[in-house]
C-alpha positions as CSV (number, residue, x, y, z in Angstrom):
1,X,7.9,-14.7,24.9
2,X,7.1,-17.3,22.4
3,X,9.6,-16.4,18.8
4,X,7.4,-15.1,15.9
5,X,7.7,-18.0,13.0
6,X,9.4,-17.3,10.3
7,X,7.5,-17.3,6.5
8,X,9.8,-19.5,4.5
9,X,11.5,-17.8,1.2
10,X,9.0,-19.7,-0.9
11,X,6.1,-17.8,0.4
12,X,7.3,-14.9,0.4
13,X,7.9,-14.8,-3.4
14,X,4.4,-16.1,-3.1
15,X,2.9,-13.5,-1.4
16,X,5.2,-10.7,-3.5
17,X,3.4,-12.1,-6.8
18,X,0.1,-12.6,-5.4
19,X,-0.5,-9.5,-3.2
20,X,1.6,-7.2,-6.6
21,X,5.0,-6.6,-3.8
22,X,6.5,-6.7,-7.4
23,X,8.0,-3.5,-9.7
24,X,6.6,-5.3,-12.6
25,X,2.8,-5.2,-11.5
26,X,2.2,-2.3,-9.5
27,X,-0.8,-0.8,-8.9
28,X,-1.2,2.1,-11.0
29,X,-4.6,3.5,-11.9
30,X,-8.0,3.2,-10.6
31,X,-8.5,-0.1,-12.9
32,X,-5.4,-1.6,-11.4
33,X,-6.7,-1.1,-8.0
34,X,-9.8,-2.5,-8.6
35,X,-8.5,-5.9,-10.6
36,X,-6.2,-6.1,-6.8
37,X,-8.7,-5.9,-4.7
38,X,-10.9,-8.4,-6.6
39,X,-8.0,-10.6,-6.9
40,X,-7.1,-10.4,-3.2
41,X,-10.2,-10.4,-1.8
42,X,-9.8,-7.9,0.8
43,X,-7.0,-5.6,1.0
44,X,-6.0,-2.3,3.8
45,X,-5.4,1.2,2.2
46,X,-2.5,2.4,3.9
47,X,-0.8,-0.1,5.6
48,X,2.9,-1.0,4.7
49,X,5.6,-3.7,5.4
50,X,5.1,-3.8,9.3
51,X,1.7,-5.1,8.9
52,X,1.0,-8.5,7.8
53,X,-1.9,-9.0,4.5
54,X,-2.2,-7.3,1.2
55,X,-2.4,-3.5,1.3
56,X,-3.0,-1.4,-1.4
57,X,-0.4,1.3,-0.2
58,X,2.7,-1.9,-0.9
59,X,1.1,-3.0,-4.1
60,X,1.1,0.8,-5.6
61,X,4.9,0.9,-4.0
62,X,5.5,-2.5,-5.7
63,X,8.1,-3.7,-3.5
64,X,8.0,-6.0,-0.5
65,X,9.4,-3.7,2.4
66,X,7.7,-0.5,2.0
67,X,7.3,1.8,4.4
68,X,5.1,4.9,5.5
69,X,7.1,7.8,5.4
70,X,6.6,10.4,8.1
71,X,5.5,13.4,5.7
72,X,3.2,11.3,3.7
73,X,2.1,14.6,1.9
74,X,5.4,14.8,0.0
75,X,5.6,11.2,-0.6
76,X,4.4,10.3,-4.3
77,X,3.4,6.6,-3.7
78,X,1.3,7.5,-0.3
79,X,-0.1,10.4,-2.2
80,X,-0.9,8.1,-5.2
81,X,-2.6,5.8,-3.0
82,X,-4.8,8.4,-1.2
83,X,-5.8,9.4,-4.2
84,X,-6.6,6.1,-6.0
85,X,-8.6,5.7,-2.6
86,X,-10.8,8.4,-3.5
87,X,-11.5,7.4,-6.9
88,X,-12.4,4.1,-5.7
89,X,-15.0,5.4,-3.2
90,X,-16.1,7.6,-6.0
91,X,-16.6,4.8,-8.3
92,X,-17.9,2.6,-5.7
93,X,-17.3,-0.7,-7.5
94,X,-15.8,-2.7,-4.4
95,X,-16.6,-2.0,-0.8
96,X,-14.5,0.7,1.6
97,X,-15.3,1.0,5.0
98,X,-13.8,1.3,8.5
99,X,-14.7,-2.2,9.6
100,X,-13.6,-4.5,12.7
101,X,-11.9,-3.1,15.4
102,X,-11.0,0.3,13.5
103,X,-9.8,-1.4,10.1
104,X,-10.2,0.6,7.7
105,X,-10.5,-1.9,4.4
106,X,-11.3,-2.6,1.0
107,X,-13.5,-5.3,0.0
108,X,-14.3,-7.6,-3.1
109,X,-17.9,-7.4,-3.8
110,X,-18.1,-11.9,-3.6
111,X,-16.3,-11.2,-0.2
112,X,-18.8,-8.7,0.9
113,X,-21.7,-11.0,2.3
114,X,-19.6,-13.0,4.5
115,X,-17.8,-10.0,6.5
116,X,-21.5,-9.1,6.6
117,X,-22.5,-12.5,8.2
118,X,-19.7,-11.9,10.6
119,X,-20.1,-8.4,11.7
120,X,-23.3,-6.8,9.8
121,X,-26.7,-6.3,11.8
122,X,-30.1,-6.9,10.8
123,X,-32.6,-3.6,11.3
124,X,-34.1,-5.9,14.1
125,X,-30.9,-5.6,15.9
126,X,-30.2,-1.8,15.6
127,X,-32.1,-0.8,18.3
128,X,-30.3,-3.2,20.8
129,X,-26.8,-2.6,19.4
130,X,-26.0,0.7,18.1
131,X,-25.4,3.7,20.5
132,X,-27.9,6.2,20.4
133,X,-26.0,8.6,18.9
134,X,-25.4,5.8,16.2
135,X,-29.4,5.9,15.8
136,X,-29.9,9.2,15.7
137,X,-27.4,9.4,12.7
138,X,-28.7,6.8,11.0
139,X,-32.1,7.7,11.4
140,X,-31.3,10.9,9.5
141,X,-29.4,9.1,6.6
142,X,-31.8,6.9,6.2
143,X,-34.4,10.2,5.6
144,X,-32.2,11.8,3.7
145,X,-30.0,8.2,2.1
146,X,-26.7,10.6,1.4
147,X,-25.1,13.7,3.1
148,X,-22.0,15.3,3.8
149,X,-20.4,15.1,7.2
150,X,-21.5,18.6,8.5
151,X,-24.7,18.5,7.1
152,X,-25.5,15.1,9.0
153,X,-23.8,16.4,12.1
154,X,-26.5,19.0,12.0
155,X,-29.1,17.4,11.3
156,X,-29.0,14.6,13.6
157,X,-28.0,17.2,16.5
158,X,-24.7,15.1,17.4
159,X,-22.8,18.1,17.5
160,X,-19.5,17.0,19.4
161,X,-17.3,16.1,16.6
162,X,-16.0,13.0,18.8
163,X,-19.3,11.7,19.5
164,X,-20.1,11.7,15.6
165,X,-17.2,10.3,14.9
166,X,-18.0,6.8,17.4
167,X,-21.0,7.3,15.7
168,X,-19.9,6.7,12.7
169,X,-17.2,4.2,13.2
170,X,-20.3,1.7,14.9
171,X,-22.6,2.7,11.7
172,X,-19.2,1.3,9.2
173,X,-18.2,-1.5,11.9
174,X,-21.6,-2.9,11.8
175,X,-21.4,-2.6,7.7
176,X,-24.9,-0.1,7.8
177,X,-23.1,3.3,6.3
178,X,-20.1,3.6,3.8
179,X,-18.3,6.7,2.2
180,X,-19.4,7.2,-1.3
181,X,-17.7,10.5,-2.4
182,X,-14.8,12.7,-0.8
183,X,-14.6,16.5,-2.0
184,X,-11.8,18.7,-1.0
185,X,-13.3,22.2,-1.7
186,X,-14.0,24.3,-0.5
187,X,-13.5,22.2,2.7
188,X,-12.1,18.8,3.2
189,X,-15.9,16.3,3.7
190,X,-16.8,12.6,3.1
191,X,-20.0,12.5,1.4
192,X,-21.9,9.3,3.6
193,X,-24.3,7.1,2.1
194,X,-26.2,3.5,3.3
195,X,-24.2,0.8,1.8
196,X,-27.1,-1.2,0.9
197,X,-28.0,1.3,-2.1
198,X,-24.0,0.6,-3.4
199,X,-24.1,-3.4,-2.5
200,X,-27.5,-4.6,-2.3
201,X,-27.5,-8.0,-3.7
202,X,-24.8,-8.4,-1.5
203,X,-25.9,-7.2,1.9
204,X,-28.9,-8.7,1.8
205,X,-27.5,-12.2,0.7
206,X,-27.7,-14.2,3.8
207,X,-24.8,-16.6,4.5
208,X,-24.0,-18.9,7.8
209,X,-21.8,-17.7,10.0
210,X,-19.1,-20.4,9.8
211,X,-19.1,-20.6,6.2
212,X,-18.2,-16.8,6.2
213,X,-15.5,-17.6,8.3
214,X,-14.7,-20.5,6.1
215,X,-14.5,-17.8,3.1
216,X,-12.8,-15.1,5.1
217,X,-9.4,-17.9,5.5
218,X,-10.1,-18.6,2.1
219,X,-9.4,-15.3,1.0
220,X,-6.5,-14.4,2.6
221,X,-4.7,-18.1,2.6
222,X,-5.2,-17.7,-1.3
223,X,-3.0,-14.9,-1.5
224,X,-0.5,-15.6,1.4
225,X,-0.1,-19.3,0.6
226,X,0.3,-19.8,4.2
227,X,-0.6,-18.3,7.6
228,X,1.4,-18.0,11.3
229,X,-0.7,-18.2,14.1
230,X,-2.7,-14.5,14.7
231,X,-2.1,-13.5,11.6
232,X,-5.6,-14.0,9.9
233,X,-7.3,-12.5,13.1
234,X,-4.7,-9.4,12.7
235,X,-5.2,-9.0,8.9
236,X,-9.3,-9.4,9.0
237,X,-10.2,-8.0,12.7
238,X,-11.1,-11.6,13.3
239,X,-11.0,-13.2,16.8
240,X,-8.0,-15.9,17.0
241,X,-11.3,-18.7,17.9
242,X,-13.2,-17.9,14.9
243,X,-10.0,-17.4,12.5
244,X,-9.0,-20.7,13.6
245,X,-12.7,-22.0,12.8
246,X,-12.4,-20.7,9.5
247,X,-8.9,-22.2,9.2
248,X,-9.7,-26.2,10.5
249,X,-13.0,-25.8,8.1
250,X,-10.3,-25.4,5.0
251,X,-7.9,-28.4,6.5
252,X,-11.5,-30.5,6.5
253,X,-12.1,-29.6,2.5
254,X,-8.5,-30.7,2.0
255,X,-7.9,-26.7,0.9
256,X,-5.0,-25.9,3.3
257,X,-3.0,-28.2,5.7
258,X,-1.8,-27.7,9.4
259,X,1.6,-27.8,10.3
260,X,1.5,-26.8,13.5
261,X,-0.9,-25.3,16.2
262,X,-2.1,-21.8,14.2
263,X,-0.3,-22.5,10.9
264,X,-1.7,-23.6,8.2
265,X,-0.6,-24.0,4.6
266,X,-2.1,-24.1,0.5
267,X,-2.5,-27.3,-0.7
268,X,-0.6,-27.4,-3.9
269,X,-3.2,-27.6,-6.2
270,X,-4.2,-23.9,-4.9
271,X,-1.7,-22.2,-5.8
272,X,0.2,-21.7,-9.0
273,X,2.5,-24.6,-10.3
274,X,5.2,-25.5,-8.3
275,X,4.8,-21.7,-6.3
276,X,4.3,-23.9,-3.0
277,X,6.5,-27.2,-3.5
């Protein structure tokens, strides 16, 4: 087995600042949350140290090795973060979804249009790529534009919780349907809404497929200063082809350097002063 490269000291003081794996600018409130996500680009919800990319779940911990405790109930920084995740589908300012190959993820609203490019589908494609039971569900949203998880059970007549559940993860996946509100009385239900009425502008914005790719490595090389080889494909549900499309197209700009086969680092001048020398 090939040995997992090591990220120099350098960036991981880097990442620390940049992705808030700092006691001095944890996420807090709502606001906080918000400001990280827009400043990261994309971030996961619940995610901790074991996982590579910026997680909202370590920046509200504010320290670089966090971990998930088992009994997550009685843990004040996971509860903290389930709850901030709640507010933030509630407000609806940046985008939360259960995207590429079961990630669930926040988004920047400037990032939104090129995950779309990547893995969103045009009504014209519906019919060819989403299940029927995916259809059916849709269909009803798109009738009745927001409804609570029973209620569109019912009403589309997928039944089997499991079914609705694929259902559903193909409708977020393909970037159609997103969360908008979660209630917990006087049963626990996602309220489900079409994520063009939340993100129009930016779901309808069309952008080239390997310039969203180009932006994707963007994103997350701004924040990690550098990346090992899988690592952007792990982080962003990316294939390791196109991540390292998306990583060659920022050596070409002269915004990152390669090193070595799937690494590739910031240029100085895109990261703070003297953060990457």
């Amino acid at each position: 087995m090939r040995p997992r490269p090591n990220i120099p000291p350098e960036i991981d003081e880097f990442r620390d600042e940049r992705w808030r794996r700092e006691a001095t600018r944890q996420v807090e409130t709502a606001f906080d949350a918000e400001r990280f996500i827009e400043e990261v680009g994309f971030a996961a919800c619940l995610t901790d140290s074991r996982r590579p990319g910026p997680s909202l779940y370590v920046a509200v911990c504010g320290r670089r090795d966090a971990v998930m405790p088992r009994n997550v109930q009685k843990d004040p920084e996971a509860s903290l973060t389930w709850l901030l995740k709640d507010d933030l589908v509630r407000r609806g300012k940046v985008y939360y979804a259960k995207l590429a190959r079961g990630k669930t993820m926040f988004l920047a609203p400037r990032m939104v249009p090129h995950f779309h490019a990547v893995w969103g589908l045009r009504r014209s494609e519906e019919k060819g790529r989403l299940s029927r039971t995916a259809q059916r569900i849709l269909r009803v949203l798109r009738r009745e534009w927001e409804m609570s998880t029973a209620d569109l059970r019912e009403e589309s007549g997928v039944r089997d919780r499991a079914a609705f559940t694929r259902g559903m993860d193909e409708l977020q996946a393909a970037m159609i349907v997103v969360p908008s509100a979660v209630f917990y009385q006087p049963k626990f239900t996602y309220i489900w809404t079409l994520g063009i009425g939340r993100f129009p502008d930016a779901l309808t914005r069309r952008v080239r497929r390997e310039i969203a790719l180009r932006e994707i490595a963007r994103g997350f090389l701004a924040g990690a200063g550098m990346t090992i080889p899988g690592e952007l494909a792990r982080v962003t549900g990316l294939s390791r082809p196109d991540a390292g499309i998306g990583n060659r197209a920022l050596v070409a700009e002269g915004h990152a350097t390669m090193l070595a086969p799937g690494t590739y680092r910031l240029v100085e001048g895109g990261a703070p002063q003297g953060a990457l020398l």
